[in-house]
gemmi code that builds the backbone of each chain (N, CA, C; Angstrom):
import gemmi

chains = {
    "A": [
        ("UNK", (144.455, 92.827, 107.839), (145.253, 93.816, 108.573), (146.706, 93.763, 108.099)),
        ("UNK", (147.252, 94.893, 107.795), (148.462, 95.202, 107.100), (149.438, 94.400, 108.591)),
        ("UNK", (150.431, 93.716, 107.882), (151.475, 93.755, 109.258), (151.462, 92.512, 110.298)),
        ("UNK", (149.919, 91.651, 109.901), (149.669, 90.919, 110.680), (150.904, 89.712, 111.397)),
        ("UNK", (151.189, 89.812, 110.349), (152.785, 88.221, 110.780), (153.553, 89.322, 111.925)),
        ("UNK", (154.037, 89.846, 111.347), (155.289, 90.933, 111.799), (154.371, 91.217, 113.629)),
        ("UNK", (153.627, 91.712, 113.574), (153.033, 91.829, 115.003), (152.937, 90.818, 115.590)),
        ("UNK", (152.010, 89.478, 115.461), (152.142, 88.566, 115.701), (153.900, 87.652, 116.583)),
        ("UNK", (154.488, 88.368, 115.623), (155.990, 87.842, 116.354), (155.857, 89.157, 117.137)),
        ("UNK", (155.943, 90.186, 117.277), (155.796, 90.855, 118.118), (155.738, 90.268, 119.609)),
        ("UNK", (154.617, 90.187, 119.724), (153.197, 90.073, 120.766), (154.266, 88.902, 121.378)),
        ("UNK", (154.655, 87.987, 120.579), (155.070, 86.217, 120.798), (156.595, 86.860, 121.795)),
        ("UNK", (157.773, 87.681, 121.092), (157.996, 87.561, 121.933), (158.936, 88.931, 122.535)),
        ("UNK", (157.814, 89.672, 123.077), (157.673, 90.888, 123.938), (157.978, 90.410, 125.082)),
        ("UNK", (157.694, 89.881, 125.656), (158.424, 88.777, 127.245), (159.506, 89.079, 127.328)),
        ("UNK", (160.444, 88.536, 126.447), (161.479, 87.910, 126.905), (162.442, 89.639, 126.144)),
        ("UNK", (161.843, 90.657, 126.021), (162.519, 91.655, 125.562), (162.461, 92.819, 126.576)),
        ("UNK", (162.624, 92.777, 127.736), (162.865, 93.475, 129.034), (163.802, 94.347, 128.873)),
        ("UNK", (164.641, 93.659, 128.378), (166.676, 94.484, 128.411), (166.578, 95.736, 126.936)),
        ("UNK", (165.371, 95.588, 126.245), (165.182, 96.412, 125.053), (164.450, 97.212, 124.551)),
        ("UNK", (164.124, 97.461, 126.453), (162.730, 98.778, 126.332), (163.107, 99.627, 126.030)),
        ("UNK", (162.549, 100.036, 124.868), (162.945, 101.655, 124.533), (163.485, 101.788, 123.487)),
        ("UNK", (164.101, 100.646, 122.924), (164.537, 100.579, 121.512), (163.793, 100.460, 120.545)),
        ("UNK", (164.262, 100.323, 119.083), (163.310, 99.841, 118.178), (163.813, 99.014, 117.407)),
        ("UNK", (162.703, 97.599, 117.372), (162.830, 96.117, 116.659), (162.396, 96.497, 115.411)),
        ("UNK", (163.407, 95.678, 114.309), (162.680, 95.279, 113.127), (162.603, 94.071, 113.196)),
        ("UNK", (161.119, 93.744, 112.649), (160.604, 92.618, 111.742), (160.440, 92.402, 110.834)),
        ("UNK", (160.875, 91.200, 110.531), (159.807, 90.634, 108.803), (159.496, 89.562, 109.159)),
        ("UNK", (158.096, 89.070, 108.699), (157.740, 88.050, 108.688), (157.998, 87.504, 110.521)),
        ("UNK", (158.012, 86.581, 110.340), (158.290, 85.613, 111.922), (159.836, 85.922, 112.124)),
        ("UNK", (160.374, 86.668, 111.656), (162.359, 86.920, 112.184), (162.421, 87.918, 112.462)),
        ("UNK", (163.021, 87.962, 113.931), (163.488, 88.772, 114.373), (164.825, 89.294, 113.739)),
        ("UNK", (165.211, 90.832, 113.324), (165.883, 90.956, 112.792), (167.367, 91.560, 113.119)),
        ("UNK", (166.821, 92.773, 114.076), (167.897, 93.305, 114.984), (166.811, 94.627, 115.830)),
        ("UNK", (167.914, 95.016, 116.736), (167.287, 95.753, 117.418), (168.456, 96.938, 117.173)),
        ("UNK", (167.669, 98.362, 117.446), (168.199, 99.707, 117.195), (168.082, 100.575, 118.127)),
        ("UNK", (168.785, 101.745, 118.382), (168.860, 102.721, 119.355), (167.906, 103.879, 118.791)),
        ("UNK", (167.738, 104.206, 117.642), (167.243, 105.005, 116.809), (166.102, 104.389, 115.841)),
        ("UNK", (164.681, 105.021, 115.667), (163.833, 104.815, 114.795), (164.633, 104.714, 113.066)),
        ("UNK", (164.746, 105.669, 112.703), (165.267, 105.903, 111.756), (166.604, 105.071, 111.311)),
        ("UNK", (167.306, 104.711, 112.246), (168.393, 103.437, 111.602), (167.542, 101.965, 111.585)),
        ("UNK", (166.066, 102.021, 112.505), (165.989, 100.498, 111.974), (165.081, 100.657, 110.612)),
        ("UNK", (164.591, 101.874, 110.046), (163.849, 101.928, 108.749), (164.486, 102.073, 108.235)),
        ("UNK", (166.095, 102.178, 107.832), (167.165, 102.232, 106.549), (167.431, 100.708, 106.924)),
        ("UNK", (167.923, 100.050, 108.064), (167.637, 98.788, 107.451), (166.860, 97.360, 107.243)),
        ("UNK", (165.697, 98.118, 107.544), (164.315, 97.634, 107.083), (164.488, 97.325, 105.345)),
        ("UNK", (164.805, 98.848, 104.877), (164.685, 99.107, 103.291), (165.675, 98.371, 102.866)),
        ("UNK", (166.903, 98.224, 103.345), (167.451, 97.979, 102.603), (167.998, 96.222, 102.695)),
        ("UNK", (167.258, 95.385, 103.624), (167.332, 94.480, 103.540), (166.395, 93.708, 103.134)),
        ("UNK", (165.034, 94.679, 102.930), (164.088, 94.071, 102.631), (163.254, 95.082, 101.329)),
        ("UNK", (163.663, 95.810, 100.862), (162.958, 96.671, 99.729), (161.633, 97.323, 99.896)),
        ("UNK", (160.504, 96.884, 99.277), (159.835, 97.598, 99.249), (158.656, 96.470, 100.132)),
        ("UNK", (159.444, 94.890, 100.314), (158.553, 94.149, 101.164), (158.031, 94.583, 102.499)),
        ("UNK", (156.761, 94.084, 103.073), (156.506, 94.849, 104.280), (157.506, 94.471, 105.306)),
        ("UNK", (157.821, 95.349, 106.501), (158.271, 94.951, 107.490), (157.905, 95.768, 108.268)),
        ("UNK", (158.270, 95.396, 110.037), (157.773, 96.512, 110.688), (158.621, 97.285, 111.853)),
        ("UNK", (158.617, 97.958, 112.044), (159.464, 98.727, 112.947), (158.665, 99.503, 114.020)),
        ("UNK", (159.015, 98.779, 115.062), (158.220, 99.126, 116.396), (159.175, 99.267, 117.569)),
        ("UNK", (158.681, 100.423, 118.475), (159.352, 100.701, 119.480), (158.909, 99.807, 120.780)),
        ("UNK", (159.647, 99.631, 121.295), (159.778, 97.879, 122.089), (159.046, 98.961, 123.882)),
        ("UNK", (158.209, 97.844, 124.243), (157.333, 98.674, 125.299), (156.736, 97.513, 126.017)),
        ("UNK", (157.411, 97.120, 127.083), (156.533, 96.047, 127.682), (154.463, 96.654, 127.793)),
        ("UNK", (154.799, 98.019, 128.273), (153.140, 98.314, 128.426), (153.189, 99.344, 126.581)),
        ("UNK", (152.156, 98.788, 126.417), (151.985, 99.270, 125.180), (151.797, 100.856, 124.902)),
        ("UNK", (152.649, 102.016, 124.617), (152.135, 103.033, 124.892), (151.010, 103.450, 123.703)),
        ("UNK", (150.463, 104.469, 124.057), (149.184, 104.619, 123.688), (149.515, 106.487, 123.026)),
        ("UNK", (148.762, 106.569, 122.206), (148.904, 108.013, 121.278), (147.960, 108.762, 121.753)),
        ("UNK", (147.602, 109.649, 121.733), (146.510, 110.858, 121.990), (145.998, 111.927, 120.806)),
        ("UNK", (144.764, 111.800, 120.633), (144.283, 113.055, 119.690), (143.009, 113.759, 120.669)),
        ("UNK", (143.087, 114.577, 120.530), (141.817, 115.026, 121.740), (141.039, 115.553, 120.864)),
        ("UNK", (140.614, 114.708, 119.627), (139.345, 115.226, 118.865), (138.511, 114.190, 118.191)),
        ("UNK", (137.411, 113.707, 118.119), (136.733, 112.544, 117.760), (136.811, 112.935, 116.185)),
        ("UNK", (138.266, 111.692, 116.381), (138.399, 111.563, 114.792), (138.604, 109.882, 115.059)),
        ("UNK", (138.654, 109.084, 113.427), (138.504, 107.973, 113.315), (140.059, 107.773, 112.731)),
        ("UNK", (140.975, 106.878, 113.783), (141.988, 106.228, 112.816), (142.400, 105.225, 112.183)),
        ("UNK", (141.082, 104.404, 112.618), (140.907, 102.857, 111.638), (141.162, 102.715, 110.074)),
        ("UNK", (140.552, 104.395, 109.232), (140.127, 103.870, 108.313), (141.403, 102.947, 107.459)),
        ("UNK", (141.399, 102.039, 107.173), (142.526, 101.759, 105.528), (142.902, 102.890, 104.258)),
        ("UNK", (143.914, 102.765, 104.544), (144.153, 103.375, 103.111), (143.380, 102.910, 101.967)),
        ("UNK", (143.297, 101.685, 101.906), (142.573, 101.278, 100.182), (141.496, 101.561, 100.567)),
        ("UNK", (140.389, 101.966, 101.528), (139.056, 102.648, 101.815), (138.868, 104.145, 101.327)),
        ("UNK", (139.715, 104.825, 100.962), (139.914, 106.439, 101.503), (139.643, 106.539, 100.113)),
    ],
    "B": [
        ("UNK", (167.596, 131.125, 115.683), (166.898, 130.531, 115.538), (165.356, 131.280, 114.417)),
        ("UNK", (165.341, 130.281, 113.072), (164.530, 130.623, 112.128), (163.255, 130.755, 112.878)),
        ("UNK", (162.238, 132.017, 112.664), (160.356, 131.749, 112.669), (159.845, 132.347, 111.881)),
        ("UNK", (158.491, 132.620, 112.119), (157.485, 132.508, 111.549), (156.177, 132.902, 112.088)),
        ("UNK", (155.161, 134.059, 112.004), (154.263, 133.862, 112.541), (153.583, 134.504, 112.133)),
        ("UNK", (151.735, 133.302, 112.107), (151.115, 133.205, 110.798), (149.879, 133.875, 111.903)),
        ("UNK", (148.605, 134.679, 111.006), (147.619, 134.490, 111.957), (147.142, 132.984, 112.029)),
        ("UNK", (146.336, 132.980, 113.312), (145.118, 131.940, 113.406), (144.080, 132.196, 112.765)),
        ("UNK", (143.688, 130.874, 112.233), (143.047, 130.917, 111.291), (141.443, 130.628, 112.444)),
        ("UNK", (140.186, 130.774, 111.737), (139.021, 130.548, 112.148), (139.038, 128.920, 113.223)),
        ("UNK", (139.875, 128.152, 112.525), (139.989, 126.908, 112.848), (141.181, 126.718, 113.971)),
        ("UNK", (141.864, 127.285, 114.146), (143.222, 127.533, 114.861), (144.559, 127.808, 114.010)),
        ("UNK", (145.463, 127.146, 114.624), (146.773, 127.351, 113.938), (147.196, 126.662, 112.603)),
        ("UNK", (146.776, 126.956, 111.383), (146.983, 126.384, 110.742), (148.189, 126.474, 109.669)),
        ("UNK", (148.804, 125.729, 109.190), (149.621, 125.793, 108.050), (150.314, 125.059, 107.114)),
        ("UNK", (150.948, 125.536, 106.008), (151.140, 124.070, 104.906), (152.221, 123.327, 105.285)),
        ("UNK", (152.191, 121.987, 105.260), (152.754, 120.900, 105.535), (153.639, 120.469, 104.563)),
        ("UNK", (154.692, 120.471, 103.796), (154.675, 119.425, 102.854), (155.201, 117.852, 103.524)),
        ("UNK", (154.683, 116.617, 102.916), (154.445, 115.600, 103.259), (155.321, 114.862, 102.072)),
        ("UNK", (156.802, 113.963, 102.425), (157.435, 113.281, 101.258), (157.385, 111.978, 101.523)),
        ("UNK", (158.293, 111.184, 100.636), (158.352, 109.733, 100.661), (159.788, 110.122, 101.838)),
        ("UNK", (160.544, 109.374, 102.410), (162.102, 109.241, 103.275), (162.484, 109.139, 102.572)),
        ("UNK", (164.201, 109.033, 102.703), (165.254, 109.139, 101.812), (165.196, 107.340, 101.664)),
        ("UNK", (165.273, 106.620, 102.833), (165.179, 105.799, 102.957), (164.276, 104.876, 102.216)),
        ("UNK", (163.072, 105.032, 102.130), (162.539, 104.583, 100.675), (162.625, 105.005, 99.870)),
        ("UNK", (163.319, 105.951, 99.327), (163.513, 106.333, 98.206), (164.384, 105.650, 97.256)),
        ("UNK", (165.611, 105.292, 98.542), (166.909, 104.327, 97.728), (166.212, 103.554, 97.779)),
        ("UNK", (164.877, 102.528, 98.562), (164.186, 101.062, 98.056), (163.576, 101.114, 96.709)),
        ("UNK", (162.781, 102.289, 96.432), (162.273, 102.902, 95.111), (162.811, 102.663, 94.041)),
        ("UNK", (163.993, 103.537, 94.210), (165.089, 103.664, 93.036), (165.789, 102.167, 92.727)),
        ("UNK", (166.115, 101.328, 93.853), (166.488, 100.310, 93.428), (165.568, 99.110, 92.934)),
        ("UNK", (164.022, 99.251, 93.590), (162.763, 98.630, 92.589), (162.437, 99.080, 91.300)),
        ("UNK", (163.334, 100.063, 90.623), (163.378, 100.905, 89.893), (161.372, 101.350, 89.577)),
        ("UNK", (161.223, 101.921, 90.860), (159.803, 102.102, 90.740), (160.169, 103.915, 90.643)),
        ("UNK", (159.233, 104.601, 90.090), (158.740, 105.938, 90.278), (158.391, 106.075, 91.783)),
        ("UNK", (159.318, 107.562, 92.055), (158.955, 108.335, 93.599), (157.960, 109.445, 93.450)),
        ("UNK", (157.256, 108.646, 94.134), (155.895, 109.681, 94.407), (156.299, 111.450, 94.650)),
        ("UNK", (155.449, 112.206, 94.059), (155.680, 113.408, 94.317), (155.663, 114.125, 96.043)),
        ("UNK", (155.995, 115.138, 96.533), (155.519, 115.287, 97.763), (154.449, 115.728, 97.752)),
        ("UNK", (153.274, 115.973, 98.695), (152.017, 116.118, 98.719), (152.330, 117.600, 99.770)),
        ("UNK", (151.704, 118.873, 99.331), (151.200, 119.716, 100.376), (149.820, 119.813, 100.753)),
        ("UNK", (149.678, 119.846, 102.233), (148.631, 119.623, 102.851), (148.512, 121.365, 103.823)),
        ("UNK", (147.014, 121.151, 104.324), (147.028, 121.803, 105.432), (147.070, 121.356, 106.464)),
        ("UNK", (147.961, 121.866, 107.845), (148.251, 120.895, 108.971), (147.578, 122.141, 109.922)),
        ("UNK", (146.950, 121.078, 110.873), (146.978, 122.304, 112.530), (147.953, 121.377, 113.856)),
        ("UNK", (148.266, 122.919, 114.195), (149.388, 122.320, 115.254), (147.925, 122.156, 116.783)),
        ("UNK", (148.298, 121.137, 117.067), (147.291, 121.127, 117.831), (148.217, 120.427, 119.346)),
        ("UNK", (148.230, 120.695, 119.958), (149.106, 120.409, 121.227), (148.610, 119.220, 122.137)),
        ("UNK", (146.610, 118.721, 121.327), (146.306, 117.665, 122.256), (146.370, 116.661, 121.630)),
        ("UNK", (147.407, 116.767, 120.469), (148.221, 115.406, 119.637), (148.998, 115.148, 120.082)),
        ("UNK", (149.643, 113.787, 120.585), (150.680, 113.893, 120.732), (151.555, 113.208, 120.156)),
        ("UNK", (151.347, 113.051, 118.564), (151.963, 112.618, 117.609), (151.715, 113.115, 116.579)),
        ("UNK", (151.939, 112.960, 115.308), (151.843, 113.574, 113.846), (150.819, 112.237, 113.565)),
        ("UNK", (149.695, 112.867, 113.129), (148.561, 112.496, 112.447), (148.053, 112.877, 110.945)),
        ("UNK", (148.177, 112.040, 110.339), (147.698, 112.283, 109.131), (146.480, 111.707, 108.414)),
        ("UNK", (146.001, 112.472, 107.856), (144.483, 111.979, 106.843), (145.331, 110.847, 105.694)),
        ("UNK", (144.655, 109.440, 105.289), (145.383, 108.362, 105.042), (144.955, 108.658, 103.595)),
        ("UNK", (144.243, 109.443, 103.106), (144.459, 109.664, 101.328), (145.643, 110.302, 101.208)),
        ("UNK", (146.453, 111.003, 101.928), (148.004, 111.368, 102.226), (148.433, 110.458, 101.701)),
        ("UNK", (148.704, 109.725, 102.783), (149.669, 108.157, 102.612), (149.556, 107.823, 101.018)),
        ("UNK", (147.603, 107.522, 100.780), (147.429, 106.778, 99.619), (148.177, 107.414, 98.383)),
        ("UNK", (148.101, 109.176, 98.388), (148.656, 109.690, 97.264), (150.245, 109.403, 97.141)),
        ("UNK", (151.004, 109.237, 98.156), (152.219, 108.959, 98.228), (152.891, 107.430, 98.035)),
        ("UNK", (151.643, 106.835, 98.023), (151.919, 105.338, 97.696), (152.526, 104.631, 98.852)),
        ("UNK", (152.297, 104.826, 99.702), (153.223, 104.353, 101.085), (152.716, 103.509, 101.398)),
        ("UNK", (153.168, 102.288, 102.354), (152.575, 100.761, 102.964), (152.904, 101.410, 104.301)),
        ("UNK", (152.838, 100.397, 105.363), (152.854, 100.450, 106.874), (153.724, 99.841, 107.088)),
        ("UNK", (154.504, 100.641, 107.999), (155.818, 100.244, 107.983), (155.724, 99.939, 109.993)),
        ("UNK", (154.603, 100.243, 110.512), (154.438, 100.066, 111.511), (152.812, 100.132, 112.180)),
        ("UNK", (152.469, 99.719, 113.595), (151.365, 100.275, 113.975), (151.274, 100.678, 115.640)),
        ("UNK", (150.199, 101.152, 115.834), (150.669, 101.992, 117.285), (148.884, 102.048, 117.811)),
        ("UNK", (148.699, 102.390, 119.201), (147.068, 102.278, 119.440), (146.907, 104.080, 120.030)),
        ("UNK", (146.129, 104.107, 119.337), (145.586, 105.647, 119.326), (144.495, 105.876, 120.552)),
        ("UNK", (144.134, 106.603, 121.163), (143.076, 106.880, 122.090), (142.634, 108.273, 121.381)),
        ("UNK", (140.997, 108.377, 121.102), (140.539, 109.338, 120.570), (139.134, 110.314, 121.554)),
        ("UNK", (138.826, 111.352, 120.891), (137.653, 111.690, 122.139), (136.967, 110.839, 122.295)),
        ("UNK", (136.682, 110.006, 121.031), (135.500, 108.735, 121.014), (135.443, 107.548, 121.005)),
        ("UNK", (136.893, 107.386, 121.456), (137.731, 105.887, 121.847), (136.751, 105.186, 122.645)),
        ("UNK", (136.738, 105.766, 123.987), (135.731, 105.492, 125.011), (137.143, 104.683, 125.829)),
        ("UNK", (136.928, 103.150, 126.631), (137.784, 102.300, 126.955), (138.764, 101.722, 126.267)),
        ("UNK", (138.493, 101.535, 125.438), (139.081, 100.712, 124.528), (139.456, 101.445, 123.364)),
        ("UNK", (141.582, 101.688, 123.244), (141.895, 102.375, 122.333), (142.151, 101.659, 120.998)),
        ("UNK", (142.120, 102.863, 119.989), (141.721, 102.073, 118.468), (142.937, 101.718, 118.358)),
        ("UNK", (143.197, 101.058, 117.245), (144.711, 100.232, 116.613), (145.040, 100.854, 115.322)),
        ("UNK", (145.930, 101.406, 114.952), (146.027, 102.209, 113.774), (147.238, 102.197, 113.435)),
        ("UNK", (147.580, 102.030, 111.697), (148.697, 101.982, 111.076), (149.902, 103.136, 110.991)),
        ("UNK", (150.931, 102.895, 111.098), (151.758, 103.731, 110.946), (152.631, 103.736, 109.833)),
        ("UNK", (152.807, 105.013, 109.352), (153.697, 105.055, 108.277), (155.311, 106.224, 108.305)),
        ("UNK", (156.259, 105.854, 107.391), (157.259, 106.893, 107.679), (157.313, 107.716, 106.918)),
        ("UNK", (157.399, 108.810, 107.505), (157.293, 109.957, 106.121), (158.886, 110.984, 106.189)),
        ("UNK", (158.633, 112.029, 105.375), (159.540, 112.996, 105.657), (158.465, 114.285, 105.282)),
        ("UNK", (158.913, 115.467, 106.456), (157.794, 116.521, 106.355), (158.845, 117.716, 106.368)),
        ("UNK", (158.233, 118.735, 106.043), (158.693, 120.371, 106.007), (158.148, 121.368, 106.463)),
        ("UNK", (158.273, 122.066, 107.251), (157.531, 122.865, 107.313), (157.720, 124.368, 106.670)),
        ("UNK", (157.735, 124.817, 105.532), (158.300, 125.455, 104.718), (158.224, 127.299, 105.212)),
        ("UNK", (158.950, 128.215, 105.616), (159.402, 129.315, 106.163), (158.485, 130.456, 105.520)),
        ("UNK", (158.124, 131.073, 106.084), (157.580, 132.078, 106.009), (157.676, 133.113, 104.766)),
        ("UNK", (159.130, 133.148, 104.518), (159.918, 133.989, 103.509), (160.712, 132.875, 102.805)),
        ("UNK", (161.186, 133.607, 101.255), (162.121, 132.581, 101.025), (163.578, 132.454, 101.458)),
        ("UNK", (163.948, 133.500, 102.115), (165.079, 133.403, 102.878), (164.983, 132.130, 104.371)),
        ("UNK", (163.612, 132.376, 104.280), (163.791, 131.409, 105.705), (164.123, 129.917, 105.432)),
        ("UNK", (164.902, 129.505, 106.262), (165.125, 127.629, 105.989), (163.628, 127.463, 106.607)),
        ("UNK", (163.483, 126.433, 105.933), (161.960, 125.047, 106.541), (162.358, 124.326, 107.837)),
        ("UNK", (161.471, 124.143, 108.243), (161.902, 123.028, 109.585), (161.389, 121.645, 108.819)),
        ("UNK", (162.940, 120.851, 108.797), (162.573, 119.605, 108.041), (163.046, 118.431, 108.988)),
        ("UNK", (162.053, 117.580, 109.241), (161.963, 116.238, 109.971), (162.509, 115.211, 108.683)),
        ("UNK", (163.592, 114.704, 108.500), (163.914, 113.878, 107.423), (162.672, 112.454, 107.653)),
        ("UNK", (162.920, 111.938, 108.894), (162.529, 110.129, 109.025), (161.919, 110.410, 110.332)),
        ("UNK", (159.985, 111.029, 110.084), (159.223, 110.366, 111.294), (158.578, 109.500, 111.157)),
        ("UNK", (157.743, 109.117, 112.134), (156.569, 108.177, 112.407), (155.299, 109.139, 112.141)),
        ("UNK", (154.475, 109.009, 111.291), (152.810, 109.319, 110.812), (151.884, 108.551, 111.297)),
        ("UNK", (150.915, 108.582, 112.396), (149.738, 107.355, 112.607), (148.473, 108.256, 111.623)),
        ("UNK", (148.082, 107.084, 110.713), (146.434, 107.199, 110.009), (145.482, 107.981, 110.896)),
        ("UNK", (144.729, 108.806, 110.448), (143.762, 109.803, 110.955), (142.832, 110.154, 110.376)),
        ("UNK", (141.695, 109.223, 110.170), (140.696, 109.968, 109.163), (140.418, 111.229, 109.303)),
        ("UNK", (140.281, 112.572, 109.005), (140.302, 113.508, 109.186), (139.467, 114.454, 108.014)),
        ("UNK", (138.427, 113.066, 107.491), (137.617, 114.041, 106.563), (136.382, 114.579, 107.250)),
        ("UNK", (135.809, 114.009, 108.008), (134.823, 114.882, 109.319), (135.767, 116.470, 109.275)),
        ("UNK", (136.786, 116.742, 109.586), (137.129, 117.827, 109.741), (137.719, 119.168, 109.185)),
        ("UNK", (137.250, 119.189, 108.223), (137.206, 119.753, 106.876), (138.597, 121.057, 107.284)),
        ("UNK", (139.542, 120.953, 105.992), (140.058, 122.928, 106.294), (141.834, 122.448, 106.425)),
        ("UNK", (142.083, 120.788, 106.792), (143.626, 120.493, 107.328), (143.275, 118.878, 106.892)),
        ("UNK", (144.687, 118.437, 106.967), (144.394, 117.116, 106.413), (145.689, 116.128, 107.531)),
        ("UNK", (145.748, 117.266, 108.605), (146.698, 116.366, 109.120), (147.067, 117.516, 110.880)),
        ("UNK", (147.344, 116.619, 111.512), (147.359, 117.291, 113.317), (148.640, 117.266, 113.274)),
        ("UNK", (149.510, 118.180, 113.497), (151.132, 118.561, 114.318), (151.296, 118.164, 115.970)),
        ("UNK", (151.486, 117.579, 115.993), (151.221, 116.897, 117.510), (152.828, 117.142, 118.123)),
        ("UNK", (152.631, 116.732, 119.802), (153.703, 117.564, 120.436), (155.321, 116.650, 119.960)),
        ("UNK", (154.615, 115.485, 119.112), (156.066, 114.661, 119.129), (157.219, 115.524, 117.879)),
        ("UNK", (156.135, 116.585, 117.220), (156.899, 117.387, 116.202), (157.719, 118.750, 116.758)),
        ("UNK", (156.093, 118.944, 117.538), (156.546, 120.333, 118.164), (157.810, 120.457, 119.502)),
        ("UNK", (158.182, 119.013, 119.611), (159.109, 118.815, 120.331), (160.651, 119.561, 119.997)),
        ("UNK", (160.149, 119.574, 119.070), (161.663, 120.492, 117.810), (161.318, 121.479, 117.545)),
        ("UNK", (160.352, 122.329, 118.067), (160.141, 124.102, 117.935), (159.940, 124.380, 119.483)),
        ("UNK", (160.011, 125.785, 119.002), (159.058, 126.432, 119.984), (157.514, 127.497, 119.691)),
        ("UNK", (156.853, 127.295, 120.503), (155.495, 127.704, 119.604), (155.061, 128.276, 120.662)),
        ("UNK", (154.978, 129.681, 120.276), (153.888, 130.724, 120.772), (152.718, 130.844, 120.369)),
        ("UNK", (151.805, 130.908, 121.260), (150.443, 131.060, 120.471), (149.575, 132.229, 121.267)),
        ("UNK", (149.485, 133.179, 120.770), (149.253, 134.904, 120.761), (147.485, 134.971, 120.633)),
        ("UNK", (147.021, 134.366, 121.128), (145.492, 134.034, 121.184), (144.829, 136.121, 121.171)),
        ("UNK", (145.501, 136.798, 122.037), (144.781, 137.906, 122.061), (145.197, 139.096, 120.742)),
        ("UNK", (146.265, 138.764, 119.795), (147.073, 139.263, 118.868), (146.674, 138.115, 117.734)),
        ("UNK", (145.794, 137.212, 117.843), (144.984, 136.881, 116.900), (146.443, 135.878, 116.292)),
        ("UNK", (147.864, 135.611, 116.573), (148.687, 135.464, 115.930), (149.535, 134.238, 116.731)),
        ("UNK", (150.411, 132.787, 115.619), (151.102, 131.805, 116.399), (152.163, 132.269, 115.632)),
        ("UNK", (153.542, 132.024, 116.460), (154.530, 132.480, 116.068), (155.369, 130.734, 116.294)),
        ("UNK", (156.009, 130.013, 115.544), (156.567, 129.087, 115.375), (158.206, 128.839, 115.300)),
        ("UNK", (159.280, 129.036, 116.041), (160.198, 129.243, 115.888), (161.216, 127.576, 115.863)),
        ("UNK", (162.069, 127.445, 115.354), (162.777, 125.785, 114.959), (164.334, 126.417, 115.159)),
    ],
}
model = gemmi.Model(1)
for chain_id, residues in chains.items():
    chain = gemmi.Chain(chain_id)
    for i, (resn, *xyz) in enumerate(residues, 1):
        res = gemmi.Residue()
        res.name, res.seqid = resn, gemmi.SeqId(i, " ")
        for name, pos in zip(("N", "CA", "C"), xyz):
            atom = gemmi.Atom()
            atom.name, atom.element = name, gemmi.Element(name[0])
            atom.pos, atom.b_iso = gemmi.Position(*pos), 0.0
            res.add_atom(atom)
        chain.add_residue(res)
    model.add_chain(chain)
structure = gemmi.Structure()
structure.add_model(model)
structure.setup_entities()
């Protein structure tokens, strides 16, 4: 699974991130990196502190929100499957 | 305010997408001194019981993109338990009717993976987190959606 570390710190520590609902965290690896008001400022410095390495940028949600497609489609597949 | 309005197609509202790399990876690109993927045009349907931008992941693959995030999807066939699916950042267009018309361009969204080859005709759902930035008529008895940004 793409991302696995980066979530992993996630998950670890979503607790103690109450005061930062609604923002968006970057990760790399197990470091926390900073937190953002805007999607798009934490993926410029995602890139540019980290290149083309993975990192992840997630919007901070004590309850996990959830997406909607109202058509039985599959969004598991992997890219390297397709 | 620029529009647009296309018939419905057999399938619903459909229309071309173009699909890029961000600016934002682009300067990571350029400074990996790697080649930037071309943009990809697709067919998209605006579908209103998205409520995000969904894309078919041979997209992604043609664009060379990694996951820059992930998010949990609920589908008709989810059942209880919603799926877990990758996210990627893109930049999209929605290119104007005429060539006088400007495009409605999203520089830096969020894309969740969508297999979407079961559904032959579009390769990607317009969901309300796009359509949040138009306004969209949809003329069901005039056979016609009118899309305004």
């Amino acid at each position: 699974m793409a991302l696995e570390t980066e979530l992993a710190t996630y998950t670890k520590h979503l607790p103690e991130w109450r005061e930062q609902e609604g923002r968006f965290v970057l990760i790399h690896g197990d470091a926390v990196v900073d937190f953002f008001g805007d999607y798009r400022d934490a993926l410029r410095a995602g890139y540019r502190q980290f290149g083309l390495e993975p990192f992840l940028v997630k919007q901070v949600h004590q309850i996990e929100q959830v997406q909607f497609v109202s058509r039985s489609v599959d969004p598991t597949t992997p890219v390297h499957l397709v | 305010m620029p529009f647009f309005t296309l018939p419905i197609d057999a399938d619903g509202p459909i229309l071309n997408l173009v699909v890029a790399v961000t600016e934002e990876r682009i300067e990571a690109l350029t400074k990996a001194g790697q080649p930037i993927p071309q943009p990809q045009v697709i067919r998209a349907m605006i579908d209103t019981g998205a409520s995000h931008l969904h894309i078919d992941p041979r997209v992604f693959h043609a664009l060379q993109l990694t996951p820059t995030g992930q998010t949990t999807v609920n589908t008709a066939s989810s059942g209880d338990t919603p799926h877990v699916a990758d996210q990627y950042d893109v930049a999209i267009a929605i290119p104007g009717a005429a060539q006088d018309h400007p495009p409605l361009i999203l520089g830096t969204v969020p894309a969740t993976t969508c297999d979407l080859r079961a559904v032959p005709g579009f390769n990607a759902l317009i969901g309300r987190h796009v359509l949040n930035n138009c306004v969209l008529i949809y003329n069901g008895s005039s056979g016609v959606f009118t899309l305004a940004y």
